[in-house]
TORVEXGU-535930 format. One record per atom (N, C-alpha, C): x, y, z. Coordinates in steps of 0.1 Angstrom, whole numbers, padded with zeros to 4 digits, always signed. Example, Ala and Ser with C-alpha at 12.3 -4.5 7.8 and 13.67 -1.06 7.14 Angstrom:
BEGIN
+0132-0057+0078/+0123-0045+0078/+0132-0033+0078/+0128-0022+0071/+0137-0011+0071/+0129+0000+0079/
***
This chain:
BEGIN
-0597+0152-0589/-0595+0166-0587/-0591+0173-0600/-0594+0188-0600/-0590+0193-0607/-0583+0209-0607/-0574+0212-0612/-0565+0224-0613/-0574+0236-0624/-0578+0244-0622/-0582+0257-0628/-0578+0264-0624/-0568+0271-0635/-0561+0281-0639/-0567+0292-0647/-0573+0306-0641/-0572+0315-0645/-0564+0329-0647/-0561+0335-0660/-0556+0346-0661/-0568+0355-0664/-0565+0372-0656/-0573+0379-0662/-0575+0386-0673/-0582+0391-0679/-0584+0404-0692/-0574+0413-0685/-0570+0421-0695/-0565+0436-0691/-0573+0443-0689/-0564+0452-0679/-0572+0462-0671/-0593+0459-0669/-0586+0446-0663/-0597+0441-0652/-0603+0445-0639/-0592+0450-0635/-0595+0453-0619/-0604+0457-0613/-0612+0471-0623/-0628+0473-0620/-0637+0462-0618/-0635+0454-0629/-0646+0443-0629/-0643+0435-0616/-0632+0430-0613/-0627+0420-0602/-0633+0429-0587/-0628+0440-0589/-0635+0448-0579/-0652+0448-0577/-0659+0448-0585/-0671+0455-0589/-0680+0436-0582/-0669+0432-0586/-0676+0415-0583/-0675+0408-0575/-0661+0411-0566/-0658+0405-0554/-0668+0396-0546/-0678+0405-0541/-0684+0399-0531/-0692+0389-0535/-0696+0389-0550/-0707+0377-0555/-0695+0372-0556/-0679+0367-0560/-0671+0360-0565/-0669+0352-0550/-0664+0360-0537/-0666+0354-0528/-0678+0348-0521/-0690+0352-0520/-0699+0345-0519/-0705+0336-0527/-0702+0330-0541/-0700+0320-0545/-0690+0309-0541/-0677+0313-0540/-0667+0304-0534/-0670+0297-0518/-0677+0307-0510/-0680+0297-0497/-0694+0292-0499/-0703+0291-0510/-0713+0281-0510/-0707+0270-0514/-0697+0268-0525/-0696+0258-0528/-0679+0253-0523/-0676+0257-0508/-0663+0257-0499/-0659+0241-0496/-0673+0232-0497/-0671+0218-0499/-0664+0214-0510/-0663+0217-0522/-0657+0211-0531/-0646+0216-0538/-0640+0231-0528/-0630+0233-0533/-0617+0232-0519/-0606+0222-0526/-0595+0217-0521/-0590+0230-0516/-0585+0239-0523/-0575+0251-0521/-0577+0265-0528/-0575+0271-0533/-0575+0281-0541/-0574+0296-0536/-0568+0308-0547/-0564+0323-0545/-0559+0327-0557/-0559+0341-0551/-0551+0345-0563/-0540+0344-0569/-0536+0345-0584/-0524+0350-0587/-0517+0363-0586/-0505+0364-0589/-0500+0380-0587/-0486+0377-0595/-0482+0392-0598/-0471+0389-0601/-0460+0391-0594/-0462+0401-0582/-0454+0399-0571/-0462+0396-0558/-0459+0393-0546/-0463+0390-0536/-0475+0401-0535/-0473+0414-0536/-0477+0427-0526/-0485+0433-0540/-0488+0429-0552/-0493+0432-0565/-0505+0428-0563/-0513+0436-0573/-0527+0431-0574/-0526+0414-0582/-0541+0413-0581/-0545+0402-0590/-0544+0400-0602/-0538+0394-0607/-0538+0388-0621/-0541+0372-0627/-0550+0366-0618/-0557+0352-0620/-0562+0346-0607/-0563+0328-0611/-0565+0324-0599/-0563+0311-0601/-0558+0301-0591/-0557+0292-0588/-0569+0284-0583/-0575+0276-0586/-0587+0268-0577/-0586+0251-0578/-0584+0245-0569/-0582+0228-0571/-0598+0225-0568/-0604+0217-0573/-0614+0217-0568/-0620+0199-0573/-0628+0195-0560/-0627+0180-0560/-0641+0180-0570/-0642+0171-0577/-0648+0169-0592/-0647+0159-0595/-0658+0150-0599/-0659+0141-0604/-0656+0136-0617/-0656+0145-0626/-0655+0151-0637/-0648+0163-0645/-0645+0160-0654/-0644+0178-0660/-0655+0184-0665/-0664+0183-0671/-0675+0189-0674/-0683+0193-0662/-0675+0190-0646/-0685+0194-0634/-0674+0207-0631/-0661+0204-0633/-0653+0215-0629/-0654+0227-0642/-0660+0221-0653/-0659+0233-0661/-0673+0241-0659/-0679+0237-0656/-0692+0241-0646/-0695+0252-0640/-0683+0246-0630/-0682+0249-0614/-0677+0267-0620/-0668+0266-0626/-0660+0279-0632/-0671+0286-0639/-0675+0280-0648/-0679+0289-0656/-0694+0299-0645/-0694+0292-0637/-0709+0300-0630/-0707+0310-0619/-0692+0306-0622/-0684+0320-0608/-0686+0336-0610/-0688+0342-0605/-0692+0358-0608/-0680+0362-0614/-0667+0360-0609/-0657+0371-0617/-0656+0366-0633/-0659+0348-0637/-0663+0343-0649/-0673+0351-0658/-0687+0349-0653/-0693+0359-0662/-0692+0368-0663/-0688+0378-0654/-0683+0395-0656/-0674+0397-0669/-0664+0383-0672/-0658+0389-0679/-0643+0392-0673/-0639+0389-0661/-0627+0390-0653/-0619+0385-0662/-0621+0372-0662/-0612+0363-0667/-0607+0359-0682/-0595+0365-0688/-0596+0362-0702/-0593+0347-0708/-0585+0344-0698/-0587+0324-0700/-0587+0314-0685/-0596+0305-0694/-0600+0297-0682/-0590+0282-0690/-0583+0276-0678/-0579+0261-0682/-0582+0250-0672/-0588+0242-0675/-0590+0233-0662/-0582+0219-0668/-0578+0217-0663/-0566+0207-0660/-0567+0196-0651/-0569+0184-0655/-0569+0171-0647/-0560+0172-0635/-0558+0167-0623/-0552+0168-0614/-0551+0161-0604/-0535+0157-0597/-0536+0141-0591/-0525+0147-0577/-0530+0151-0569/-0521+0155-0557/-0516+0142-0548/-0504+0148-0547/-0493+0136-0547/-0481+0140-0533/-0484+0154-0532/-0479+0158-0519/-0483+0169-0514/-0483+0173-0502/-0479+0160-0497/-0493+0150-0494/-0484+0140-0487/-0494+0124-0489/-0510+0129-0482/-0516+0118-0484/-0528+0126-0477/-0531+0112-0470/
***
């Protein structure tokens, strides 16, 4: 598994907006291979400011992939992408 962590660019919101539906309609084609994922915020009731995605991966070069082919990625939403090895541990599965 793997943990991808994005933050957005500033004053992104148009773009996150403008992209939504290809960002979501990418996320449920490939709904098999992702464990969990949403947004960040900085408060509960706040807009977006990144995103969380665990996503089962064989690899990192498949999870860096997987990201980089996401609509809010190439729009340009996102000002850093980190993908991050990942070993879930709770709870047990």
């Amino acid at each position: 598994m793997y943990a991808i962590v994005c933050f957005d660019a500033p004053d992104s919101g148009g773009l996150r907006d403008s992209h939504r539906t290809a960002h979501q309609e990418f996320l449920q084609a490939h709904a098999a291979k992702i464990a969990y994922g949403g947004p960040l915020k900085g408060r509960a009731d706040g807009p977006s400011t990144g995103a969380l995605i665990v996503v089962n991966c064989a690899t990192r070069e498949e999870a860096e992939a997987f990201i980089a082919a996401d609509p809010y990625n190439r729009a340009g939403v996102y000002e850093t992408v980190e993908v991050h090895a990942f070993k879930q541990v709770f709870p047990r599965q």
